[in-house]
N, C-alpha and C positions, 0 to 999 in steps of 0.2 A: 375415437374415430371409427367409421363403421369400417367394416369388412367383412368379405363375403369368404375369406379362406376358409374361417373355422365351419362353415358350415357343409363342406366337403372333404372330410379329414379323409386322408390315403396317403399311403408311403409308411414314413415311421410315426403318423401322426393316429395311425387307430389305434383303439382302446388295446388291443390285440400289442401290438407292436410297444407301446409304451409302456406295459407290464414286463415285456421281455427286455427291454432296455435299461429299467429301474432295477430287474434283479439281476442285468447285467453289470453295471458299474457302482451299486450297492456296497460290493466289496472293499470298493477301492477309497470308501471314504471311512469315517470316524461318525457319522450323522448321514441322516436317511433326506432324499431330496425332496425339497417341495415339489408339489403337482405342477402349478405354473412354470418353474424354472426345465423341469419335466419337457415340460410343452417344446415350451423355446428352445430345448437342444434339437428335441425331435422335428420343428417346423426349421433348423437352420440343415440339419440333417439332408429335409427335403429340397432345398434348393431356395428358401425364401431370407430374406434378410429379418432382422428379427430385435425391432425397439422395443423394451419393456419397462417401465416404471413402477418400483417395487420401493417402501418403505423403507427407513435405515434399517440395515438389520437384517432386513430380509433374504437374505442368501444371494446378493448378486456375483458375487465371484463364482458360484457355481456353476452358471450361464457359461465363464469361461473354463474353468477348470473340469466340468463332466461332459462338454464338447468334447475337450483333447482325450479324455480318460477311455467316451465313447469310441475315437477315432483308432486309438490303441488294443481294444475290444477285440472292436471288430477284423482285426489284424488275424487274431487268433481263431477264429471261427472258419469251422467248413464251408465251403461251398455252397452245400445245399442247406444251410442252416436258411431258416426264414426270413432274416434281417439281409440278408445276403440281395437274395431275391425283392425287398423292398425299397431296395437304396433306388432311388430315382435321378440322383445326382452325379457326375464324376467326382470319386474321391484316389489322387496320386498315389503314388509309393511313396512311404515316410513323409506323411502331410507334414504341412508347418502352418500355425497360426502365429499372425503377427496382432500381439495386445497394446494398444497406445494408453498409458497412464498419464495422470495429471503434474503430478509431483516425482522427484527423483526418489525421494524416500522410501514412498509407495511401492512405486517400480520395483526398488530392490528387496522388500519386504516379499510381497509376489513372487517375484523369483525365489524366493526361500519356500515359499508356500508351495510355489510348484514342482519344484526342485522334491520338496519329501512327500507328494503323491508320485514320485515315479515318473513326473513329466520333466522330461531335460530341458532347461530354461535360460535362455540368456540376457538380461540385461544392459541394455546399452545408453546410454548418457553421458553429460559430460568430465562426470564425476569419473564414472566407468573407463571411461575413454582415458581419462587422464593417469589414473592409477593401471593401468593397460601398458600405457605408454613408459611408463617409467618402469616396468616389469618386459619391457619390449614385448610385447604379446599383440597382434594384428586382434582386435574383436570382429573386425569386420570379416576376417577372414575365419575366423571360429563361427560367425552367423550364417555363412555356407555349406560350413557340414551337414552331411545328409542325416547325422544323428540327431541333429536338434532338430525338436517340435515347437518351441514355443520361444514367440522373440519379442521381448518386453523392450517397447520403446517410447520416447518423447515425442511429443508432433515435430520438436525442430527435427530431433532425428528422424522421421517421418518424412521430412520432406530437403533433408539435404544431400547434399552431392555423394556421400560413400551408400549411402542407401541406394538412389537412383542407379550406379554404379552396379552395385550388388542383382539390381534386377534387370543388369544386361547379362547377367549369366544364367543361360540356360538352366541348368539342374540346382541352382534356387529357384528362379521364376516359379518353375512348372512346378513347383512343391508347395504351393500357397494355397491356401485352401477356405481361410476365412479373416477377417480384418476386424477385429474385436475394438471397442471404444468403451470404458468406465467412464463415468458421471461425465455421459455425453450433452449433459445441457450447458456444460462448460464452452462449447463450442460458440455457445451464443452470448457467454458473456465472457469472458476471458478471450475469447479469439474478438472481442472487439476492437477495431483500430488504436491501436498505439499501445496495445500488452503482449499478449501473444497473437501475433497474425499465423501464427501455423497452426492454429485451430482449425481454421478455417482452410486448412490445403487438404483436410482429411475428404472430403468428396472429393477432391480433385485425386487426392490418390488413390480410392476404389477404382475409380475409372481406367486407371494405371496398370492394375491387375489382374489375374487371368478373369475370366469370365464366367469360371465356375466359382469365384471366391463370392463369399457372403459376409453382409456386416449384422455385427449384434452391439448392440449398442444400451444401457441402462444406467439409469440414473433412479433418483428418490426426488428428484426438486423439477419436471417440466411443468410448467403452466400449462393450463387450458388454451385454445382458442391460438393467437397470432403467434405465440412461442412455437408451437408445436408443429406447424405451419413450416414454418420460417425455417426449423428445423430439417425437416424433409427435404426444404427446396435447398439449401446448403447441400447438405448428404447426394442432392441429385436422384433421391428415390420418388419412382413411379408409382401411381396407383397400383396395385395387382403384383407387385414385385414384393412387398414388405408385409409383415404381421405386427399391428401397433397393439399393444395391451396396455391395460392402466389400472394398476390396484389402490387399493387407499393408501395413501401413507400417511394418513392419522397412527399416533398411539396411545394410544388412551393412557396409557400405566405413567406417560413424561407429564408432567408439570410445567404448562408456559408459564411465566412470571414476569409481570413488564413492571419497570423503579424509573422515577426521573433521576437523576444525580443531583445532587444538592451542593456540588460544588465543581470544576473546571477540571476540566482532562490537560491541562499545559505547562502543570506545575510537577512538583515531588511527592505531592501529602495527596494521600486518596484514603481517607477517612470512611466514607460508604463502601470498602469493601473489610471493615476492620469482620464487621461477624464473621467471616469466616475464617477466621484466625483464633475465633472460640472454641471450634469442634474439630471434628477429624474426618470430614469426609472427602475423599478424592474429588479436586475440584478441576476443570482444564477452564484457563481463560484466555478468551480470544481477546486480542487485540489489533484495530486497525493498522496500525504503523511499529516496526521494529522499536521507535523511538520510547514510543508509551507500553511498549510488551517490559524494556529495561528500567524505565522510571516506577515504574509497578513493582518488578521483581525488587528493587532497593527496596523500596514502602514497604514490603510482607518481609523481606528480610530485614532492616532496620526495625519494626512493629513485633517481631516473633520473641517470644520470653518462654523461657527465663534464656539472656544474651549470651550466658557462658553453659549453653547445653551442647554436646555433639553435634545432635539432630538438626541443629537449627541452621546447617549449611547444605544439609538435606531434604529440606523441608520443600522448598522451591527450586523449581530446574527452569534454566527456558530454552527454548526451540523455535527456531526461524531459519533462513534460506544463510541468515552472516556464518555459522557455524560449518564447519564442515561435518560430511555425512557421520563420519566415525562418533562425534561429539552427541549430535543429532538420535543417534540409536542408541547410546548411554542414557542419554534422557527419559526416551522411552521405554528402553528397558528399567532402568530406577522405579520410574512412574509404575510400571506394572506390579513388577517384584518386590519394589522396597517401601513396608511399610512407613516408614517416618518420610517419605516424601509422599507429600499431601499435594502440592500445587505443582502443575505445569502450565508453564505462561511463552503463550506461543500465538503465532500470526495466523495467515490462508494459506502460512507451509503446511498445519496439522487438520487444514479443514477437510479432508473427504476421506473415502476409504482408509480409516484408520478402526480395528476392532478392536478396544479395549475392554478389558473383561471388569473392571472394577471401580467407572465413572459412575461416580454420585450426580454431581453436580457440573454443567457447564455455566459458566459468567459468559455472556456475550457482551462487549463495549460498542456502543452504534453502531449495528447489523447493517448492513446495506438495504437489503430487500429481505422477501416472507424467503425464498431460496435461502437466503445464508443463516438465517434463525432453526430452519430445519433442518440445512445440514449439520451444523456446528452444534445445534441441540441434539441431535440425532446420536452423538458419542455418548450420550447419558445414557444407562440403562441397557445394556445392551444382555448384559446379565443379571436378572434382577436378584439382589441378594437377600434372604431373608432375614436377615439381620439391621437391614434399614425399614424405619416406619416408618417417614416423612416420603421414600419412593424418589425416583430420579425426576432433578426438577431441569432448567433451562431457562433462566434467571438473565433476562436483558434490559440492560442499560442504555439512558435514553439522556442525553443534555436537553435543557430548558428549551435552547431555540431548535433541536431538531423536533419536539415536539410543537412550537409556534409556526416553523415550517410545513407541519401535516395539517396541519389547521388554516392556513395561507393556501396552500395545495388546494383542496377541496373548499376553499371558500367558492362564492358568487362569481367575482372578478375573473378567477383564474379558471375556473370550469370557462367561462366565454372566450379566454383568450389563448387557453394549452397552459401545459407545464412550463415554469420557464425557471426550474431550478435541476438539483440534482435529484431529486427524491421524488421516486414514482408516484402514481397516482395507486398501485395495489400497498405498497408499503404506509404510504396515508392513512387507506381502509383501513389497514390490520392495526394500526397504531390508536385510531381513534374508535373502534369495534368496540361490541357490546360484549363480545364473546372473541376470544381468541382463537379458539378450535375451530369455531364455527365459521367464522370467516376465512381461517386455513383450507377447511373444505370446498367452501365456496369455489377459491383463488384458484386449486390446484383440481378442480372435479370429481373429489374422492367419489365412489361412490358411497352408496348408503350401507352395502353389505357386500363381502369377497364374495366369490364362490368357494366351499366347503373344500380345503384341502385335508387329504388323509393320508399325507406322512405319518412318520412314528411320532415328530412331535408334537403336530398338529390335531390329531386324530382324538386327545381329548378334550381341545379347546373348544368354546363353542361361544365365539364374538356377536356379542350384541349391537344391533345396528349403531351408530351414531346417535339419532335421536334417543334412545334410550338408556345412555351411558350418563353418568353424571359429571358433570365437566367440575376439571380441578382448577381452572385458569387464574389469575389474579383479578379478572374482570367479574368474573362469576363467583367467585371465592377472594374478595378483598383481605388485603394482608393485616394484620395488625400494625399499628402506628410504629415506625422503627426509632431507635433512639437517636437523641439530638445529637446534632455533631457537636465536638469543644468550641467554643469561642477560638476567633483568630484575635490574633491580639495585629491592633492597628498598624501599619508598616507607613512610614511618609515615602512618598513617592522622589523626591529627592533628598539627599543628604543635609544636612543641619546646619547651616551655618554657609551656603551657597548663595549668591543674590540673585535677582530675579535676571539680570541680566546676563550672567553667567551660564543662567538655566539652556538646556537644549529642549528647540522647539520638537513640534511632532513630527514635522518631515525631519529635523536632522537624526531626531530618533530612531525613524525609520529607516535610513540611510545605514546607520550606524548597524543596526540590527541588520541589515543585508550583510553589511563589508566584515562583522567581524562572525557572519554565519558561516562567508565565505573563507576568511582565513581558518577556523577551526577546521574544514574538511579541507583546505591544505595540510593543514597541521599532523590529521588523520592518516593521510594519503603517502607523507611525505613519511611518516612513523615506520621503523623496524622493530618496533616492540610488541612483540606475538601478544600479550595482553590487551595492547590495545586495539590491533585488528581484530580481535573479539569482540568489540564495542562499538557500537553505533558513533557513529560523529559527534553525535550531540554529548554524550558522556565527556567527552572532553573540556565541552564549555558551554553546556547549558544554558538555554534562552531567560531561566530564571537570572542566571549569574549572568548572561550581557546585557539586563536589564537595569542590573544591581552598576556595573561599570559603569553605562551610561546616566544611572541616575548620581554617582558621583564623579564624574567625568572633569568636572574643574576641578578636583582635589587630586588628580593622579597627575602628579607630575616627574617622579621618582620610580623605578622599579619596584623599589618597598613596598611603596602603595598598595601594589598590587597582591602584595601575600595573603588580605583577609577575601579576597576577592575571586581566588584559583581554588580551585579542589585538588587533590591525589593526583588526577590523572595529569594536569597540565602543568608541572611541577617539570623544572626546566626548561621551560615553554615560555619563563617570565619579560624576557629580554624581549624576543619577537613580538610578544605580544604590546609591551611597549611601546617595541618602535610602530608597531599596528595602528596604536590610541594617536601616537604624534600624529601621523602622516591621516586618521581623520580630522584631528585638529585644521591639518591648513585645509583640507579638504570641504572642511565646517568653514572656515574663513572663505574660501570660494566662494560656495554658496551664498553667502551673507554679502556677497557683491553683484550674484546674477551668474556668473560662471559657473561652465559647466565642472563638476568637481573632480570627475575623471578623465577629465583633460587637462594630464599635467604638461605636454607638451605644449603649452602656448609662449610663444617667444615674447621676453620680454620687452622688445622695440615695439611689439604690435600693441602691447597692453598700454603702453606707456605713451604713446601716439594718439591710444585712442583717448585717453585720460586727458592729455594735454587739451587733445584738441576742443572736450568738451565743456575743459576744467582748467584753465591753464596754472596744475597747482605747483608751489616754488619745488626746486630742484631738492632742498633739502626735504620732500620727505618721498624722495623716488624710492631710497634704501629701504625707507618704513613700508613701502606699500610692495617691495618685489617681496619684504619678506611676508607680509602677511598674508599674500597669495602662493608662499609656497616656490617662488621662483628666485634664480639671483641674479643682481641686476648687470646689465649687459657695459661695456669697456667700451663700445663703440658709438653711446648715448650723450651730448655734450651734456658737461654739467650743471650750465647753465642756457637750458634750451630759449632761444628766443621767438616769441610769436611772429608769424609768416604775413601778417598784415603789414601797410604802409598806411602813415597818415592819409585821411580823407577815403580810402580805396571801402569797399563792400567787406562786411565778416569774412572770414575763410570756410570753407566749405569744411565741415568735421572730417575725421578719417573714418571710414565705415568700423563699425561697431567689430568686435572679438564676436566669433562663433559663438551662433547660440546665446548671446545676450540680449535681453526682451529690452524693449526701450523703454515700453508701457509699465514698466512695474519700478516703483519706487526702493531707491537704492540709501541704504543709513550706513556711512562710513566712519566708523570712531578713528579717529585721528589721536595721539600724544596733544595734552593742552598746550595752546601757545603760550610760550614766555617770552620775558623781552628778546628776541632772536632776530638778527639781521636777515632780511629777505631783501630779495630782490627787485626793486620796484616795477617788474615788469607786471605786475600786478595792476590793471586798471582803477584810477583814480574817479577821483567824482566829476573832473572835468571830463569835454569831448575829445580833446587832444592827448596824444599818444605821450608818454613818459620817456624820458631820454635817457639812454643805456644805464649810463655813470651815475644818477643821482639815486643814493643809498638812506637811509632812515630808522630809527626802532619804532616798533609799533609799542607807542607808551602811554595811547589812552584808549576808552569802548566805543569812541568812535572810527578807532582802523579796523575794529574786528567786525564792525555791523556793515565796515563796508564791502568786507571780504564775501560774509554773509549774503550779501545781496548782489555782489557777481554770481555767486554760485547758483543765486537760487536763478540769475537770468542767462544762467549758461544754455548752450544750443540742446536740441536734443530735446524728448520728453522725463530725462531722469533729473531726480531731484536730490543732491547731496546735501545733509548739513554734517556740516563742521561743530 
């Protein structure tokens, strides 16, 4: 984006001033600052807000952390010192900068970070808050001491009621000085409708703030063109107000890798990620859904040999938003510190600002877009070790149809008609590309060459443009063929010795698969066992295993049944579960009449009326049919109902149908066989005249039963019952 600031540097932004400010907060680090990052303290110094886009890696915490370092500086300085003289800004007594983080984790990691440069730091979240609360400790009231500098918080915290609160007090307000946002492109996709909407309150709260406050804002993942845009107009930043930079965030040293999967993410067995259970390199894998982070961690830990090793409960950690924070930093620390844990398997809890010093390898499982391939690849390497030849790679995983999806995308049709899926038209590209890098550059605008930083560490690199680097990618450097997966050995779809009529159709299956998804996350919810609320809902009862129940569904009829059928976790759960399968049972009998299945309130007069009126069938089988709908038959019903007609008079008008029963759709009622059984001769004969109360009969030949037959099929209505 063009701008004309850099071309009138003044204030802390000349050559002059920028030397004296690098060997001013020099001290206060462990490592010498980039030139770039340089820049952006000194243009936030001068009064201007300050977006940057820097590669992973690239020192963006320093943007926040040598602001406040700066601000504490210059605390100490005389008067007539030169920096004195160059401030063009109002800066408070005991400034305070307030930094919005993505993740709680983060947050409190920062706070430690900042906490041992000497910048007093507080963290606030829910987490924080709660552990506050039970130690009686007011945070909020700790976030207005005039000794804190630096106030680490969440967008919700950002924009709820004890914050607003907080900035009706004078001597905080006036002590704000700048509004700091890490991997501000989150703004645009996390702050969209129905995740976090207090993304999106972050402009609304600059506006909120004194007037002298400034935002800095940097990320590694903005897009070119309409993101970057769209960006601005959120934040509410004016032309001439703001300084936009944009470095490459290419890295030449990572390794893209794109694999189809040769088998379903919905199961237990994930076979294509056995290689890396060969070697020993620090791997992190992303996974979309908590669900599949846990069914993964069983696979690497049921798969790790030799079984009766120590290590082998060390090997794999995982990490998601279910654990709490304390569990959450075990993990992480493991992961760093402890050699024999090789894998961490975690969600978009560990996707951003996370600095691990010893990633080999990330597995990415179906990236979203080219954003999350960078980010979540960007953990690889951060430290390159000489001890690895193969180099930090970022290895993603792709199912059959998301790639028939990118192919659909960019076809003919759908270029003329828009997208009408979930997957972009830039993730398409990058999916179907010749070159991976190269279309990464494309997306994001790298340019061709940085400008020459001379840091200490920088100072004897010397990067060769893009076009001139040899690309490592899978597209340009195809892998060698990887080994076959085992044969599956065939599985029948339902149980042995079941008939076909017995079988459940695919809607009752589907039904099924709803009702007992929903009772496991009762099950979960309802649980006091600290074990289990460490586990996803689905650990409990698995879509594999209520596949398996429904596929043997007519064979449960006994709790026993149930035993080959439960795992570990759902173990005293047998009973309920039971009475779960009965109550689909009449549920499945509903169904199979037209009724709605979750309407067990329907009175049995109304059912029974409507039945008559369409079907006039004998009293003795009112009992067989309350129960096969699940109801019991009403005291108030006579037992032997008589038809409401009079010789010679018109039919009787039917009783309007039970809610929600379609007329148009053909109804198959299995009835008990007839045997010789005294009925009622209210049953219509072959003549036109009406049958007289008292006279009784057995049905002892195929001619009463074809007559029965052929009232029904001329009963009122458009349903069709056979008998």
């Amino acid at each position: 984006m063009p701008d004309d600031l850099d071309d009138r540097p003044s204030g802390f932004s000349t050559p002059e001033n920028l030397a004296l400010v690098r060997q001013l907060i020099r001290p206060r680090f462990t490592h010498d600052i980039h030139d770039y990052v340089l820049e952006g303290i000194c243009k936030a110094m001068d009064g201007f807000h300050v977006i940057s886009v820097v590669r992973t890696g690239g020192g963006k915490t320093t943007y926040f952390s040598g602001f406040m370092v700066l601000l504490q500086e210059m605390e100490k300085l005389s008067d007539d010192h030169p920096l004195k003289h160059s401030l063009e800004r109002f800066i408070p007594t005991n400034p305070l900068c307030i930094i919005i983080y993505p993740t709680k984790g983060l947050e409190e990691d920062m706070a430690e970070t900042f906490n041992s440069l000497g910048i007093p730091s507080l963290a606030i979240n829910e987490d924080t808050l709660k552990n506050a609360r039970n130690r009686s400790i007011d945070l909020w009231a700790l976030a207005t001491q005039p000794q804190l500098r630096c106030l680490l918080l969440s967008p919700e915290q950002l924009a709820s009621k004890p914050f607003n609160t907080a900035l009706s007090i004078p001597s905080f307000y006036s002590r704000i000085v700048a509004l700091d946002v890490d991997e501000i492109h989150l703004i645009l996709t996390w702050g969209a409708p129905g995740f976090r909407n207090s993304f999106r309150d972050i402009g609304n709260a600059l506006m909120c703030l004194p007037r002298w406050t400034t935002l800095t804002g940097v990320t590694a993942t903005l897009p070119e063109g309409i993101d970057t845009l769209s960006l601005m107009r959120i934040l509410g930043l004016r032309p001439g107000s703001f300084v936009f930079t944009r470095r490459s965030n290419h890295r030449p040293e990572l390794q893209f890798i794109f694999r189809v999967l040769r088998h379903g993410l919905q199961g237990w067995s994930f076979p294509d990620f056995d290689w890396a259970l060969n070697g020993q390199r620090k791997t992190i894998i992303y996974c979309r859904t908590i669900s599949l982070a846990f069914r993964l961690f069983v696979y690497l830990w049921q798969t790790s040999s030799p079984s009766d090793s120590p290590a082998r409960r060390k090997r794999s950690r995982l990490y998601c938003s279910l654990y709490s924070d304390k569990y959450n930093k075990t993990s992480r620390d493991t992961f760093v510190n402890d050699i024999s844990c090789q894998f961490l398997i975690t969600t978009d809890a560990l996707k951003v600002g996370n600095d691990f010093p010893n990633v080999d390898d990330v597995i990415n499982i179906e990236p979203e877009d080219p954003s999350d391939i960078l980010q979540k690849g960007g953990r690889a390497g951060r430290r390159i070790s000489n001890s690895s030849t193969t180099g930090p790679r970022c290895i993603n995983y792709f199912t059959q149809s998301t790639m028939k999806r990118a192919k659909e995308e960019l076809g003919p049709s759908n270029l003329e008609q828009g997208s009408q899926g979930k997957m972009t038209g830039k993730m398409a590209r990058l999916l179907l590309s010749d070159c991976i890098d190269k279309e990464i550059n494309i997306q994001f605008a790298n340019p061709e060459t940085d400008p020459v930083c001379t840091c200490e560490k920088c100072s004897h690199l010397h990067p060769l443009p893009h076009s001139m680097v040899d690309c490592r990618c899978s597209k340009c450097q195809p892998e060698p063929p990887l080994p076959a997966l085992p044969q599956k050995v065939a599985v029948s779809r339902v149980g042995n010795g079941i008939v076909l009529a017995k079988k459940l159709t695919e809607v009752e299956r589907e039904y099924g698969l709803h009702q007992l998804s929903a009772f496991r996350r009762r099950v979960w919810a309802a649980s006091r066992d600290i074990s289990i609320k460490y586990l996803p809902p689905e650990s409990l009862l698995p879509d594999c295993l209520i596949h398996s129940l429904l596929n043997e569904f007519a064979k449960l009829k006994m709790t026993a049944d149930l035993v080959p059928c439960v795992n570990g976790f759902l173990k005293g759960h047998e009973v309920p579960l039971m009475s779960e399968l009965n109550s689909l049972q009449r549920k499945f009998n509903r169904m199979k009449i037209a009724l709605d299945p979750d309407e067990d309130d329907v009175p049995v007069e109304r059912v029974n009326n409507s039945i008559h009126a369409m079907n006039p069938v004998p009293s003795s089988y009112d009992a067989f049919f309350s129960t096969f709908v699940g109801i019991q038959p009403s005291s108030t019903i006579p037992s032997n109902p008589q038809p409401q007609s009079v010789p010679g008079s018109h039919r009787p008008k039917p009783t309007p149908l039970p809610k929600r029963v379609h007329t148009h759709q053909k109804v198959y009622i299995r009835l008990p066989p007839l045997k010789s059984t005294v009925l009622s001769n209210s049953l219509p004969s072959s003549s036109s005249s009406t049958p007289s109360p008292g006279n009784k009969r057995k049905l002892s030949d195929a001619g009463d039963l074809d007559k029965i037959k052929r009232h029904c099929t001329r009963s009122a209505g458009a349903k069709e019952n056979i008998i």
